[in-house]
C-alpha positions as CSV (number, residue, x, y, z in Angstrom):
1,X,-28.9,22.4,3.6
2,X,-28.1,23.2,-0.3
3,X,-28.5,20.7,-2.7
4,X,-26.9,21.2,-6.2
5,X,-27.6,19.1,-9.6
6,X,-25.7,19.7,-12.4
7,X,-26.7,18.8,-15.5
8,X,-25.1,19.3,-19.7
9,X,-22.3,16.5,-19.8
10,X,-21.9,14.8,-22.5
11,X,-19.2,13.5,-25.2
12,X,-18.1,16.1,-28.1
13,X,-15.3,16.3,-30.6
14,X,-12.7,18.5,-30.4
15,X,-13.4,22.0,-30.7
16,X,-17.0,21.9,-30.3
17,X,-18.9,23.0,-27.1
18,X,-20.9,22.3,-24.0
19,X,-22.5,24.2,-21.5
20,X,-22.7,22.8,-18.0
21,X,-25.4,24.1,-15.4
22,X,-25.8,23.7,-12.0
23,X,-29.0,23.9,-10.3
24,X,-29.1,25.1,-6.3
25,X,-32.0,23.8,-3.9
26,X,-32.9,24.4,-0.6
27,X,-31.3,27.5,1.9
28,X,-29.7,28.9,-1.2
29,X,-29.7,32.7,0.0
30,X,-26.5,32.2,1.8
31,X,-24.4,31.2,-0.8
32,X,-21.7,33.4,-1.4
33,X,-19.5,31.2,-4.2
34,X,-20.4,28.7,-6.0
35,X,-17.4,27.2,-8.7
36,X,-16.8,24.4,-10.8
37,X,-14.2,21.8,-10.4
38,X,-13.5,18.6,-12.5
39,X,-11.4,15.6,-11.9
40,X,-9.8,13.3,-14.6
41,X,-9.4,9.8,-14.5
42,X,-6.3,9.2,-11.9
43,X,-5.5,13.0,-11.3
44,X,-6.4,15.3,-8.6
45,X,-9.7,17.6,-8.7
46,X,-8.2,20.7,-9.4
47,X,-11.0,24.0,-9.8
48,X,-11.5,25.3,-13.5
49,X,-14.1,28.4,-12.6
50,X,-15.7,30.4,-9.6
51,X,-18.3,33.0,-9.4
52,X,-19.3,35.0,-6.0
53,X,-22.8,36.2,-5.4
54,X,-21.7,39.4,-6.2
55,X,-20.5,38.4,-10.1
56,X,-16.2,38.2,-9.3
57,X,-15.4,35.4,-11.8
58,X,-11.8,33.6,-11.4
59,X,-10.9,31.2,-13.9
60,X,-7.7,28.3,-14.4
61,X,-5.5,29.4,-16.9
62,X,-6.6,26.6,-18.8
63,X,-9.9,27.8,-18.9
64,X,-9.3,31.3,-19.3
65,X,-10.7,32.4,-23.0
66,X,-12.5,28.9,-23.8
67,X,-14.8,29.0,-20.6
68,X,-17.4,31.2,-19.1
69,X,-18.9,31.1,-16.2
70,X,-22.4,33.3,-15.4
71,X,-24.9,33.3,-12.3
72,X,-28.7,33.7,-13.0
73,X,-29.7,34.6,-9.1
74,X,-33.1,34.1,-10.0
75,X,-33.4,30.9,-11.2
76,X,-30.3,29.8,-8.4
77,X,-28.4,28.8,-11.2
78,X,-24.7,29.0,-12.4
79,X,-24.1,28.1,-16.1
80,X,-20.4,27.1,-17.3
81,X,-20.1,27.6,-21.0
82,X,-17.3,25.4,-22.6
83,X,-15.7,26.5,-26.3
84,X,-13.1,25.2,-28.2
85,X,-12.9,22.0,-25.9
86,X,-9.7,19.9,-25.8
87,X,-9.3,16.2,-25.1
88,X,-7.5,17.3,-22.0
89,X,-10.5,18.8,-21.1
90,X,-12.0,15.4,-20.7
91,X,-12.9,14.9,-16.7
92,X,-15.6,14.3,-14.4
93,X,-17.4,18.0,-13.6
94,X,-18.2,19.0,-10.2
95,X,-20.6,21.9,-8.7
96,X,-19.6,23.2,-5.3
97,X,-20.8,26.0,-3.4
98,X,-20.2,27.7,-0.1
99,X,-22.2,29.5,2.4
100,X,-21.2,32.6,4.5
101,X,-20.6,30.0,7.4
102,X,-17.9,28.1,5.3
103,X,-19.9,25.0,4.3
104,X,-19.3,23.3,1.8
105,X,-21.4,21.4,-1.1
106,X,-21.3,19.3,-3.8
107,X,-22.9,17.9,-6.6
108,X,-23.1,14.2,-7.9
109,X,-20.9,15.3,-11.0
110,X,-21.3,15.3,-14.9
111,X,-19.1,13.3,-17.1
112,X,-17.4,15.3,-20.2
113,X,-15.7,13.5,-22.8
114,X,-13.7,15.4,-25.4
115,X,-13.0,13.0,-28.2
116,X,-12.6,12.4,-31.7
């Protein structure tokens, strides 16, 4: 069993930043993606970034240019760095991995609030 936390939501102002981090626990070493999705307030959860064990990122166009996403394998950590953040940007992020057995986990979720 894998249990994630994630941690670095918060409320900003247009334009400013956050950085987002999700902590793994547990049978980690069988992880072989771990992304981050975010759902806003009557919409879908749709996924903003992924990262494999191996360091492939994949990004929503949306994201693409603002956000980073970066793996520290030894601390079982994945960091999503947020610039330049909109309004639209404002959702409810989620941590997720996957293991090579195609199970699926989740964090509780960190609000992020984009607002002037």
């Amino acid at each position: 069993h894998v249990q994630l936390v994630e941690s670095g939501g918060g409320l900003v102002q247009p334009g400013e930043s956050l950085r987002l981090s999700c902590a793994g626990f547990g049978r980690t070493f069988g992880i072989v993606v771990v992304a981050w999705y975010r759902q806003a307030l009557g919409k879908q959860r749709e996924l903003v970034a992924a990262i494999s064990k191996f360091g492939n990122t994949n990004y929503t166009d949306s994201a693409k240019g603002r956000f980073t996403i970066s793996l520290n394998n030894a601390k079982d950590t994945v960091v999503l760095q947020m610039n330049s953040l909109k309004p639209e940007d404002t959702a409810v992020y989620y941590c997720n991995s996957a293991d090579h057995e195609g199970r699926n986990y989740w964090g509780q979720g960190t609000q992020v609030t984009v607002s002037s």
